[in-house]
C-alpha positions as CSV (number, residue, x, y, z in Angstrom):
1,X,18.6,2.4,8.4
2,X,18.5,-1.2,6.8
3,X,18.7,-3.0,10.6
4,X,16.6,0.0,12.3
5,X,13.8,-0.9,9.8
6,X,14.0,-5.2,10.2
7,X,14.2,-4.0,13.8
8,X,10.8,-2.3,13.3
9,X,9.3,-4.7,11.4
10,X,10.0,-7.7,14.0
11,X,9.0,-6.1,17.4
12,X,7.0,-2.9,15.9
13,X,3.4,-2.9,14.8
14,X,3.3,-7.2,14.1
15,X,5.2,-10.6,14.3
16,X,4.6,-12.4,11.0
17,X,2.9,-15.5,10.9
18,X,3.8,-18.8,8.4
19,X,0.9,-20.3,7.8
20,X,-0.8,-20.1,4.0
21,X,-3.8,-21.1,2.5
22,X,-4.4,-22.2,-0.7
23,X,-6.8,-21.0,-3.0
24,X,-5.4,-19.1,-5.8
25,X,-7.1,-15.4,-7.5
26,X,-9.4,-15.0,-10.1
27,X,-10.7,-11.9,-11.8
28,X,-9.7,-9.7,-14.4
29,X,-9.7,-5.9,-14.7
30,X,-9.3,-3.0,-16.8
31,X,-6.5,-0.1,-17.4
32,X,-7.2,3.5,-17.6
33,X,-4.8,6.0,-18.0
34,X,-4.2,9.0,-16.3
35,X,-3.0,13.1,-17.2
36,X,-0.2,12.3,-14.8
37,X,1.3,9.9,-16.3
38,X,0.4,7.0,-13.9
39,X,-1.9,4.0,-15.3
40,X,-4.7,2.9,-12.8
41,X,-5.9,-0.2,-12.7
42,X,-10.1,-0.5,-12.3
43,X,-11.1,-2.5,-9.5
44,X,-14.5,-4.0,-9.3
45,X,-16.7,-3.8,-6.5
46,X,-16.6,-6.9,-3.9
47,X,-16.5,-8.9,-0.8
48,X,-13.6,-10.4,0.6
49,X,-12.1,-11.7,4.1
50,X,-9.7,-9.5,5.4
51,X,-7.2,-10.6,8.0
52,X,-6.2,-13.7,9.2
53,X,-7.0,-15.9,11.9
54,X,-3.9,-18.1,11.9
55,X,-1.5,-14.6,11.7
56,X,-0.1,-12.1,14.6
57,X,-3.2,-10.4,17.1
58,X,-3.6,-7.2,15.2
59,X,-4.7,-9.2,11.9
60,X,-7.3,-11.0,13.9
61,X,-9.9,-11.9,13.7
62,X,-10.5,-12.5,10.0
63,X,-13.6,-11.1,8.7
64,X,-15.9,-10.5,5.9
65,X,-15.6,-6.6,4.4
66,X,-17.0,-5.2,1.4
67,X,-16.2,-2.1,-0.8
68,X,-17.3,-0.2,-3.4
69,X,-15.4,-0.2,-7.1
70,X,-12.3,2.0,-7.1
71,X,-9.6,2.6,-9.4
72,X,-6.2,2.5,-8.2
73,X,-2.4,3.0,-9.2
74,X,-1.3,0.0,-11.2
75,X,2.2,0.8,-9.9
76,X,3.7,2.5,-7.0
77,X,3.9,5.8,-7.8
78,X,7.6,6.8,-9.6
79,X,9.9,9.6,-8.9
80,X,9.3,10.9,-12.3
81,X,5.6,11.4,-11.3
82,X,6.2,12.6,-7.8
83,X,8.7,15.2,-9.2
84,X,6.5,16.1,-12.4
85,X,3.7,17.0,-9.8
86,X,5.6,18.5,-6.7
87,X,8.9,19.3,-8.1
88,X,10.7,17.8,-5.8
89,X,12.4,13.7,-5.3
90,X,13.0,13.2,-1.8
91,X,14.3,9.9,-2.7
92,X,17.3,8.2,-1.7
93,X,18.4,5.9,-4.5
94,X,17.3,8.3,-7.9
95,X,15.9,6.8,-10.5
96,X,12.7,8.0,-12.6
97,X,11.2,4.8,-12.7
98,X,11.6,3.6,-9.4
99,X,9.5,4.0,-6.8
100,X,9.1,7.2,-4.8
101,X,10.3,6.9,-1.0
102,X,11.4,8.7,2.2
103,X,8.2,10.0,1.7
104,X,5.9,10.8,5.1
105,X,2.4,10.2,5.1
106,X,1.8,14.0,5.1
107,X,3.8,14.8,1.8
108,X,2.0,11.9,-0.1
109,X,-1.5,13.3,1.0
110,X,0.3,16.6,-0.5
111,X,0.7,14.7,-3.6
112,X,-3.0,13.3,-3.8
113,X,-4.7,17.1,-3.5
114,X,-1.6,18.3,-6.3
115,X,-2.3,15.8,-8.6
116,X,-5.8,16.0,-8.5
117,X,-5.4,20.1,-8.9
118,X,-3.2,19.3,-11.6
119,X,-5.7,16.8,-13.3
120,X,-9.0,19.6,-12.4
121,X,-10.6,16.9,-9.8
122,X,-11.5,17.6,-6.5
123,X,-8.8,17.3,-3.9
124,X,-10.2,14.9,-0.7
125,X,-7.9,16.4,1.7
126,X,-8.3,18.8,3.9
127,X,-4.4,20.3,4.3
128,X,-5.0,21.4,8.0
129,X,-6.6,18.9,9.3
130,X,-5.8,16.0,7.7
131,X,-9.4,14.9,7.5
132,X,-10.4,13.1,4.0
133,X,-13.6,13.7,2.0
134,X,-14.3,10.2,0.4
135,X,-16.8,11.5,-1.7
136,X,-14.3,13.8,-3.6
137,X,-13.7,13.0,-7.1
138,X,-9.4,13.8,-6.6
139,X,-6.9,11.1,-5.6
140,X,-6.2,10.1,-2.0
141,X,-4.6,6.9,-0.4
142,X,-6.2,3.3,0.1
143,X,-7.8,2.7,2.5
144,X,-5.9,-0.9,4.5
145,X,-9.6,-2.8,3.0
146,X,-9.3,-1.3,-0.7
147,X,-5.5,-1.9,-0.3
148,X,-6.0,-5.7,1.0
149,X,-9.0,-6.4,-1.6
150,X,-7.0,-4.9,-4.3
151,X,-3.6,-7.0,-3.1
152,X,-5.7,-10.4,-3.0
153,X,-7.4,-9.9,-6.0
154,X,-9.5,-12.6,-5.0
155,X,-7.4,-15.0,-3.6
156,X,-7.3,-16.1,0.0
157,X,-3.9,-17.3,0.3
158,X,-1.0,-15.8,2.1
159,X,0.1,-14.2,-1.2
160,X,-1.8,-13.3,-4.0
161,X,-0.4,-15.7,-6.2
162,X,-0.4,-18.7,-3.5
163,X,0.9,-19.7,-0.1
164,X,4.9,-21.0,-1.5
165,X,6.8,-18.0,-0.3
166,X,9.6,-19.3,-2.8
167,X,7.6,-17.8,-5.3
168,X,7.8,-14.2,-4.3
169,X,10.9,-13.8,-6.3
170,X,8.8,-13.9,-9.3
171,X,6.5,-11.2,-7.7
172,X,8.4,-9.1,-5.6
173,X,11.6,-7.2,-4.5
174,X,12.3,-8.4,-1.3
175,X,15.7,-8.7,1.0
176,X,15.8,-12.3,-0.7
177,X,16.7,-10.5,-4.3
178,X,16.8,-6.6,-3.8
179,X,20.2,-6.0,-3.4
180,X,19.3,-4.3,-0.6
181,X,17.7,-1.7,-2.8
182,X,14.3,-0.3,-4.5
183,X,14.4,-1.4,-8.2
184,X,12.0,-0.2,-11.4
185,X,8.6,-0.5,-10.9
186,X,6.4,-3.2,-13.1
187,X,9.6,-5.5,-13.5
188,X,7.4,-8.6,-11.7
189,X,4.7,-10.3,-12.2
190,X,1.3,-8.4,-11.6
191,X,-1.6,-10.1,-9.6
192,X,-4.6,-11.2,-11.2
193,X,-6.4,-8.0,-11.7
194,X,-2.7,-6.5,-13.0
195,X,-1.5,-4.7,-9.8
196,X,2.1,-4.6,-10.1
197,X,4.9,-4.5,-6.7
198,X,2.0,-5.1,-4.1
199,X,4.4,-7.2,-2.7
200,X,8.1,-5.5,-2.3
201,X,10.1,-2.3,-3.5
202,X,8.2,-0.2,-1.1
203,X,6.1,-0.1,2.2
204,X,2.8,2.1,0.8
205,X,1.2,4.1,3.4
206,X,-2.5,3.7,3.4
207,X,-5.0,6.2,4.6
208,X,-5.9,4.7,8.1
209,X,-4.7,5.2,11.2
210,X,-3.1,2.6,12.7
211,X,-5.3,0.4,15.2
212,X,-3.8,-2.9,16.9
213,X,-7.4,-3.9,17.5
214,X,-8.6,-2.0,15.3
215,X,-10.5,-5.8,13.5
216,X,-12.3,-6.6,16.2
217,X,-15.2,-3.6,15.9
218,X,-14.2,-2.6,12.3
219,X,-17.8,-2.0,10.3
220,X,-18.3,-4.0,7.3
221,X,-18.6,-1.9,4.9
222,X,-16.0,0.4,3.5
223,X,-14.3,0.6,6.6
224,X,-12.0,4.0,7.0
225,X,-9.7,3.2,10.4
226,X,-10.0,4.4,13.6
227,X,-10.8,8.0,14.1
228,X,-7.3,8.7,15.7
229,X,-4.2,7.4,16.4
230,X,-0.3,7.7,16.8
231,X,0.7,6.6,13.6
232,X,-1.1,5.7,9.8
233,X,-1.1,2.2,8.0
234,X,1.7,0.7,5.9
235,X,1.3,-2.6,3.5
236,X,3.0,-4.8,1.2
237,X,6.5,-5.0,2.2
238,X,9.7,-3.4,0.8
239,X,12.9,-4.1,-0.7
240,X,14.7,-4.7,3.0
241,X,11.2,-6.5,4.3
242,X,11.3,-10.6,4.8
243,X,9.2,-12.8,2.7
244,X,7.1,-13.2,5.8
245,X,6.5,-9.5,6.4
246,X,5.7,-9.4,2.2
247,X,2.0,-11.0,2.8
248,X,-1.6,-9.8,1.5
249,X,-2.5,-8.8,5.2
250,X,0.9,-8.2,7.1
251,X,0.2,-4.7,8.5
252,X,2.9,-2.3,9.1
253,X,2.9,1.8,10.7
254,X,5.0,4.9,10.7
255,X,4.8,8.5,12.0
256,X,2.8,10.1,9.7
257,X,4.8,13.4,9.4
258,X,8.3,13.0,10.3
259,X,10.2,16.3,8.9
260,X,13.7,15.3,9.5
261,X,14.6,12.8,6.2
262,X,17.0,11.4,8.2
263,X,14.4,10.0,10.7
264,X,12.3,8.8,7.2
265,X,12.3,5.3,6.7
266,X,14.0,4.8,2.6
267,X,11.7,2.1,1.7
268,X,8.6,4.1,2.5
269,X,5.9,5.1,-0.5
270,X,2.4,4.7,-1.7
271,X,0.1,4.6,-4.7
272,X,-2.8,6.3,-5.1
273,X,-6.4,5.7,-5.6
274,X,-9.8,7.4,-6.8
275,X,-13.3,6.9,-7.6
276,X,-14.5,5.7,-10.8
């Protein structure tokens, strides 16, 4: 699983490029916490540059994108949450505090419309088409702008916390110091506005269909993804990802609803996010 995955991530959906910036976040934010169990981290409205012109094709070109305030999961979420909500764990390596994974995109878009049932919010999925109601007040996935805006934090650089990639250690688990394993969630350093494992642990599906060139037309504001497509969105990285796969705008994609586990990649999860 371990070599289909780097296999993936080198000739799949990118090819990671090594040139940083340098300018380094700012911001704050605040906590709030949730019937679920998960804390969610508030994250202001903004403007940020998504993409990068110096990475692979499908993160170019960069360009200017602006989204409304969310709140979003200060962690990935855990198996003690998924479990609490669905009863199940489809995970591989149990542990309540770790991250979910082998979870499909379909069964964590379950997850949003169950925990917002569960928390009397209005689910944004429809279940049999797959279609998303933004305006819903219920939980649903980021989409790859809310997820890059929140990642950066307002920073520019490669990585939220710079461009020295022998730094991530500090902020992520990666192949460098995994173990080749997911680990606890919250045991590195947050970003700026307190974001925890953005980098690391887990790939998190986002709620976009994946679009190579999908950049070049995208509309500025709030952009959703292409209508369609083959597969949805991953970010961030995961335990078994490279430092250079582990950046605020490498992009990533998977089948969406695999049912066989077996054919689920183990370092695959997500957090959620709602309006405020």
């Amino acid at each position: 699983m371990i070599a289909l995955l780097a296999a993936f991530i080198l000739t799949g959906c990118n090819e990671q490029s090594k040139t940083p910036d340098k300018t380094p976040p700012t911001s704050e934010s605040r906590i709030v916490q949730t019937a679920s169990g998960m804390a969610m981290v508030s994250i202001p409205a903004g403007e940020f540059t998504m993409g990068a012109d110096d990475g692979p094709i499908d993160v170019k070109p960069a360009h200017r994108v602006q989204v409304d305030g969310f709140l979003m999961d200060q962690t990935e979420v855990t198996q003690e949450v998924y479990e609490k909500v669905t009863g199940k764990n489809p995970s591989r390596v149990k542990h309540p505090k770790n991250p979910v994974e082998q979870v499909t995109w379909t069964a964590a878009v379950k997850f949003c419309n169950a925990r917002s049932t569960q928390e009397n919010l209005a689910p944004c999925y429809d279940l049999q088409t797959w279609e998303c109601n933004f305006a819903a007040t219920g939980y649903r996935l980021p989409t790859e702008a809310e997820w890059e805006y929140a990642c950066r934090a307002g920073s520019t650089s490669q990585f939220h916390f710079g461009y020295d990639a022998k730094d991530l250690k500090l902020y992520a688990w990666f192949e460098g110091n995994s173990d080749s394993k997911p680990h606890t969630v919250g045991q590195r350093k947050p970003n700026a506005w307190g974001l925890s494992d953005m980098f690391g642990n887990v790939w998190e599906w986002c709620h976009d269909f994946y679009g190579a060139k999908y950049y070049r037309s995208s509309p500025t504001n709030n952009p959703h993804g292409p209508t369609s497509g083959e597969k949805r969105v991953l970010r961030g990285g995961a335990w078994s990802a490279s430092a250079e796969s582990c950046t605020s705008w490498t992009r990533n994609c998977d089948e969406a609803g695999l049912t066989d586990v077996c054919l689920t990649m183990d370092s695959n999860g997500f957090r959620c996010v709602r309006r405020k």
